[in-house]
N, C-alpha and C positions, 0 to 999 in steps of 0.2 A: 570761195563762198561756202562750201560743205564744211572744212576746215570751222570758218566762223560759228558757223551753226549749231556742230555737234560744242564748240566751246561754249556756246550758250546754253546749250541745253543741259552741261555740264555743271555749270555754275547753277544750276536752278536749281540742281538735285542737290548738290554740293547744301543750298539753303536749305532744301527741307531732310538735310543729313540721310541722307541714302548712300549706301555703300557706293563707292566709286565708281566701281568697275560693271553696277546695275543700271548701263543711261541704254537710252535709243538709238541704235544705229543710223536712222534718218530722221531727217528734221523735218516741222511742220512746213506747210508749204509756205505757211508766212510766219513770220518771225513776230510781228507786231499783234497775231490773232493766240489765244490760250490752246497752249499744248495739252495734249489728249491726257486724261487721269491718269495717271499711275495705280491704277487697281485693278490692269491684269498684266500678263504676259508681257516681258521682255528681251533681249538680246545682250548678251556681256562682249565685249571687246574680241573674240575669239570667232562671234558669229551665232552662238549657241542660246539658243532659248531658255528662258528664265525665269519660274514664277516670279510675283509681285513679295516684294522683301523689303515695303514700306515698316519702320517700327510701328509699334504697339501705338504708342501714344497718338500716332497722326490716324489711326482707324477712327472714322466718326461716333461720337459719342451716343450711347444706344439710351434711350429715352423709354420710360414706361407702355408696356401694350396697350393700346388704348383702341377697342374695336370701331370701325369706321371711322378712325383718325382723317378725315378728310383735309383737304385746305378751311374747307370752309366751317370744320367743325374746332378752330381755335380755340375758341371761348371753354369749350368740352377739355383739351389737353391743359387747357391753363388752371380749371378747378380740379383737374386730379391733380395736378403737383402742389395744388396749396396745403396751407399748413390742414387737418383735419380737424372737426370738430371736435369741440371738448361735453360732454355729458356728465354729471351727476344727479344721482337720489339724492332726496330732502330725508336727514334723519333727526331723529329726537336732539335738538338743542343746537339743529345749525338757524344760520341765519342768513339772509340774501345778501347779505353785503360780504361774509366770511364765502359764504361759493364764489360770490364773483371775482373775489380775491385769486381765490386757487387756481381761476383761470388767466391769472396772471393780467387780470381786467387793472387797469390804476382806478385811483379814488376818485378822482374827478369824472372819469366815468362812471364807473357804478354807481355814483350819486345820479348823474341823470338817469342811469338805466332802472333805476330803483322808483325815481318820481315818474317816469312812462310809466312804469307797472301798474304804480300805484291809480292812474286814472283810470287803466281799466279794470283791476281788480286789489281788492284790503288783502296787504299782503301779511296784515295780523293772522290771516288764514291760512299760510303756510304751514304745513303740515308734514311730517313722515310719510313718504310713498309718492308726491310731489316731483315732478322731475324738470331739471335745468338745462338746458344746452346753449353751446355759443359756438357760429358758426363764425369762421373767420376771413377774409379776404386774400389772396396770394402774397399780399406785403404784411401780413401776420396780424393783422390791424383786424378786432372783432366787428362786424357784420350785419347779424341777428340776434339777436338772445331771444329764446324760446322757452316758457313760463310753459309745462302741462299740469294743470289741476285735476278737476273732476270730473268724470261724465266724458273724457276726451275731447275737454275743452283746452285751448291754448291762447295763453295771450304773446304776442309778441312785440318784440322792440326791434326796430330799423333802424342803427346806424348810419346815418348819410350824414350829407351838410346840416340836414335836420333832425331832429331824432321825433320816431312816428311812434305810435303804439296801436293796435290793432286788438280786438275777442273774434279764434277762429274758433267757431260750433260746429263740429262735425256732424253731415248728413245723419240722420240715424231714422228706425223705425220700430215700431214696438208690436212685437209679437206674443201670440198667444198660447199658452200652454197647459195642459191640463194631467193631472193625473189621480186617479184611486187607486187606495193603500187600504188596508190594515194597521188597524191601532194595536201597538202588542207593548207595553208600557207607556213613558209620557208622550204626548202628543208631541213634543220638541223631538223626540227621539228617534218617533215614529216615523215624522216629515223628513229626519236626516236622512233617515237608511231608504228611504222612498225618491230621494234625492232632490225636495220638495227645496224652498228656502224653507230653513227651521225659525224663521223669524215672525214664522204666521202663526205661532204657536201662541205668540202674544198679545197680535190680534184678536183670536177664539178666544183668550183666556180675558181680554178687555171686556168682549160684548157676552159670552156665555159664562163668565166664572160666577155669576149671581144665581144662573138658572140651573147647570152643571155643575156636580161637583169631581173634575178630574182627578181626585185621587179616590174616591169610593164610587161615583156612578161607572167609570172605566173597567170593566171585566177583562178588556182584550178581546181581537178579533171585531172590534165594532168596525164598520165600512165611514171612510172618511174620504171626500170627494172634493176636489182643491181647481179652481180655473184662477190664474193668473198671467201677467202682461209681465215682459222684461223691454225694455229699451236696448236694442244691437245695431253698432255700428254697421255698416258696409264691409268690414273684412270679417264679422260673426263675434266681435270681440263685446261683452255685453257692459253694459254702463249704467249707473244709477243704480238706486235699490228697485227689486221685483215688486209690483203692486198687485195684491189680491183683488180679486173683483166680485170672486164666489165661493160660498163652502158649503156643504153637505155633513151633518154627522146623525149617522144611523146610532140611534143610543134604545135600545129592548124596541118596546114600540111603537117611539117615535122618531120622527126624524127632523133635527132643527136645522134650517137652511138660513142662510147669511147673503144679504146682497149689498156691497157695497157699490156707493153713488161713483157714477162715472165722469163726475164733475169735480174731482179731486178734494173734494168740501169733505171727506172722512165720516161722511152719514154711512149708515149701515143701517138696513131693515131684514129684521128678524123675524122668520118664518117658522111656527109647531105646525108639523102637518099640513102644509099648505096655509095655513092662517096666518095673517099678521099679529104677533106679538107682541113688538114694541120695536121704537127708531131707535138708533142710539148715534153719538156724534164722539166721536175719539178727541182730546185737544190737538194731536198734532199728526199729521197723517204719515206714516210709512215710520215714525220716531220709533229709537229701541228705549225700553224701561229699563232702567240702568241703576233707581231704585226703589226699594217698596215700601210699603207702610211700616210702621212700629223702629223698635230697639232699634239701632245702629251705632256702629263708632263712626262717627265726624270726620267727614275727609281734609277736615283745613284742621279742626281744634283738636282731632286725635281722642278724645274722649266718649263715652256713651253717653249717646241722646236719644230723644223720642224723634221719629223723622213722621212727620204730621199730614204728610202726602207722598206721591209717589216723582220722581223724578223719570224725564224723557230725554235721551240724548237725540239729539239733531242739529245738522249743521246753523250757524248765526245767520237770524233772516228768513229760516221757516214759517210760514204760516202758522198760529196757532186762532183756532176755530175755539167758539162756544161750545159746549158739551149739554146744554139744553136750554130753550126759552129762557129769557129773564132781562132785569132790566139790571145796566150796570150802576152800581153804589159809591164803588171807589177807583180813582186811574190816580196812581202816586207813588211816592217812593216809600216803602215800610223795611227803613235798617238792611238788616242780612238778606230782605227777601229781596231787594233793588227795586226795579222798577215793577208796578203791582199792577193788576185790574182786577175790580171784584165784581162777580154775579149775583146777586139775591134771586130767589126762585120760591116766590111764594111766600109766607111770613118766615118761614124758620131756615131754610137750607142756604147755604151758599158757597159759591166756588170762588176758590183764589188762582191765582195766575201770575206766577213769582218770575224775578229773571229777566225780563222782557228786557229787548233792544231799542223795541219802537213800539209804537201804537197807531193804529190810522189816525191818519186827518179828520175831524171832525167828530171823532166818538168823544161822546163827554155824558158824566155821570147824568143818570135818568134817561139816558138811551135806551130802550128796548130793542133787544137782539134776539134772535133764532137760532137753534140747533145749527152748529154746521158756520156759522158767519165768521169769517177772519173777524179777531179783535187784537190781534198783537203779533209780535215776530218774537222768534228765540233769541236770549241772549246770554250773556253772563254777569248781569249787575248786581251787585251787592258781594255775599260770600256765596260763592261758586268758582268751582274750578275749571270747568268747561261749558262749553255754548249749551244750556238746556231750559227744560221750563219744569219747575214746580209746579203739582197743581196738586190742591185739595179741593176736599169737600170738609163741607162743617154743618153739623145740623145742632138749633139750637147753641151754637158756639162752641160746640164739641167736635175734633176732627174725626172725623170713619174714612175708611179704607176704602180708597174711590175703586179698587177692584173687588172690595170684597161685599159692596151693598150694591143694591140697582141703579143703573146707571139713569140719569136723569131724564133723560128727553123720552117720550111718548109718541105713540101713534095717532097723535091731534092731528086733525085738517089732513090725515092723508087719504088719499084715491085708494080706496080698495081695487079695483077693478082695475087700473090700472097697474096698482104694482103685483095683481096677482097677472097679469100680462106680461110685465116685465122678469116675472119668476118663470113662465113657461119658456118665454123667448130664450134665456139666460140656461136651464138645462138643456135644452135643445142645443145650442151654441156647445155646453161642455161634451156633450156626448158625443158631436160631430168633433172638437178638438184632440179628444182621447183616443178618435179610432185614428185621426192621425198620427197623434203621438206612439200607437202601439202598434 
């Protein structure tokens, strides 16, 4: 019976190719129950002990470290061996359907995953700096596809039996920050090395370049005092453009303060020494001027023209506000300007409003409007090369330089008392912000 057993045990090694002469001197007690491992210590024919001289190949196959590799954390070892996600930046002249290629997506998908996008976001808006990702499934089959735009928004797409589309908006909150500088050349300059946004420069230069004149009242050394709000993620990462909400400038011996409306409407009330001076209403709140009045060469026609307003960059779909009372004259399309609205302001002034995307619901010529009141979105209709809005002024049918005369709107029907309350409240607030800041 011993005889039988060591021959059995023989032939089993014999299967899984183990040198001859490395079996077990004794057999299991049952023949029909699994012999003990072969991964330690044995005995060769002589009696003499032996380490374990299994080959290479039959060592079990060793699997990526995966901490807390549990039984029950499967699901965990199954997505780190999958294929990894694929990621790309949006640059100048790609296109959602050449990314999705690259990720080796076929065409019949990216067609869907293109029309998901599209309901939750115009993906005419794709832009450089834009980011793609596409997560995959373990059988290499894409998953997710993750759209980041602006502000650390994401739209994404669900691959299942169905295909989903979701806008995730990330938690965020908006803090405050304050600082005074010295002015020691241009006020853009000043705000950089102060570490201010240098884009407020254009702000002050919107509501004071009428009353101020930045390159001769400026000596250098005047006190300039800045409170402003940024929108920051949860991990301190910040988003959107910084919104001013107050400004300070010591000029000999006055001091002009600036309070803009906390209603996003782009009013601003303009304070000499404590007094109110005048309201004024920006068209389009937080936009950069990207160009200004007189000569220019043509950015489509290449040639030199008169540019007969000033142009604002901002994304398609911004709000554009009135710039002072009046009632509207024209909503229509005029050639290269696209889609138009026009303001009369009294017998002789009036404002144009080029560009437009849209128009609210129900504005129709002989409408009376107020400083500050949405009347259109930005867009790019007509000759324009990117999302913005045109706007002039014209008086008597002559264009003037909507930064270089007085901006329209008045301090009609406002609360003295109250917004000299709202000026105390508001330097209080900066002063308590700066000694945190410093």
């Amino acid at each position: 019976m011993a005889a039988a057993a060591v021959s059995t045990i023989a032939s089993r090694a014999l299967i899984l190719e183990a040198p001859p002469e490395y079996i077990f001197s004794e057999a299991p007690e049952a023949l029909d129950s699994p012999p003990e491992p072969l991964d330690g210590p044995g005995v060769n024919a002589s009696g003499e002990t032996m380490p374990n001289m299994l080959p290479a190949a039959f060592q079990p196959p060793e699997f990526p470290a995966l901490e807390g590799a549990e039984p029950d954390n499967l699901m965990a070892l199954v997505q780190a061996l999958a294929t990894p996600p694929w990621e790309a930046t949006v640059e100048a002249g790609d296109t959602l359907d050449v990314l999705l290629s690259l990720a080796d997506m076929d065409a019949q998908t990216r067609t869907e995953v293109a029309l998901a996008l599209t309901v939750e976001y115009d993906l005419r808006r794709l832009r450089p700096g834009h980011r793609l990702s596409v997560d995959f499934r373990p059988d290499g089959t894409p998953s997710v596809v993750t759209l980041a735009v602006d502000d650390g928004v994401r739209i994404e797409v669900t691959l299942d039996d169905t295909i989903a589309s979701r806008t995730v908006t990330p938690s965020a909150l908006t803090v405050e920050r304050a600082s005074q500088l010295l002015v020691n050349g241009s006020i853009y300059a000043s705000l950089d090395r102060a570490g201010v946004p240098a884009r407020f420069a254009v702000d002050l230069a919107q509501i004071l370049g009428e009353t101020v004149d930045f390159r001769r009242d400026l000596q250098g050394g005047e006190t300039l005092n800045i409170l402003w709000g940024q929108t920051v993620l949860r991990d301190g990462s910040e988003v959107g453009q910084p919104s001013i909400s107050y400004a300070a400038l010591d000029l000999a011996d006055d001091r002009f303060e600036i309070l803009w409306s906390a209603e996003d409407s782009g009013r601003a009330t303009v304070y000499l020494n404590g007094e109110i001076l005048r309201t004024v209403a920006p068209p389009v709140e937080g936009a950069r001027l990207s160009s200004v009045f007189g000569q220019r060469k043509h950015p489509i026609y290449g040639n030199m023209r008169m540019h007969t307003g000033v142009d604002y960059a901002a994304a398609a779909g911004t709000p554009i506000a009135a710039t002072a009372p009046g009632r509207v004259s024209f909503i229509g399309w005029r050639s290269g300007y696209g889609r138009v609205i026009e303001i009369t302001h009294g017998s002789d002034t009036m404002t144009r409003y080029a560009h437009l995307s849209a128009v609210p619901e129900g504005l129709a010529v002989g409408n009376r409007v107020v400083a500050g009141e949405t009347i259109g979105q930005v867009g790019e209709t007509g000759t324009a090369t990117a999302p913005n809005l045109h706007y002039e002024v014209r008086v008597d049918g002559r264009p003037i330089d909507p930064l270089g005369e007085e901006l329209l709107a008045s301090a009609e029907n406002f609360d003295t008392a109250d917004a000299t309350e709202i000026l105390e409240a508001t330097r209080t607030r900066f002063a308590t912000f700066l000694r945190e800041d410093t």
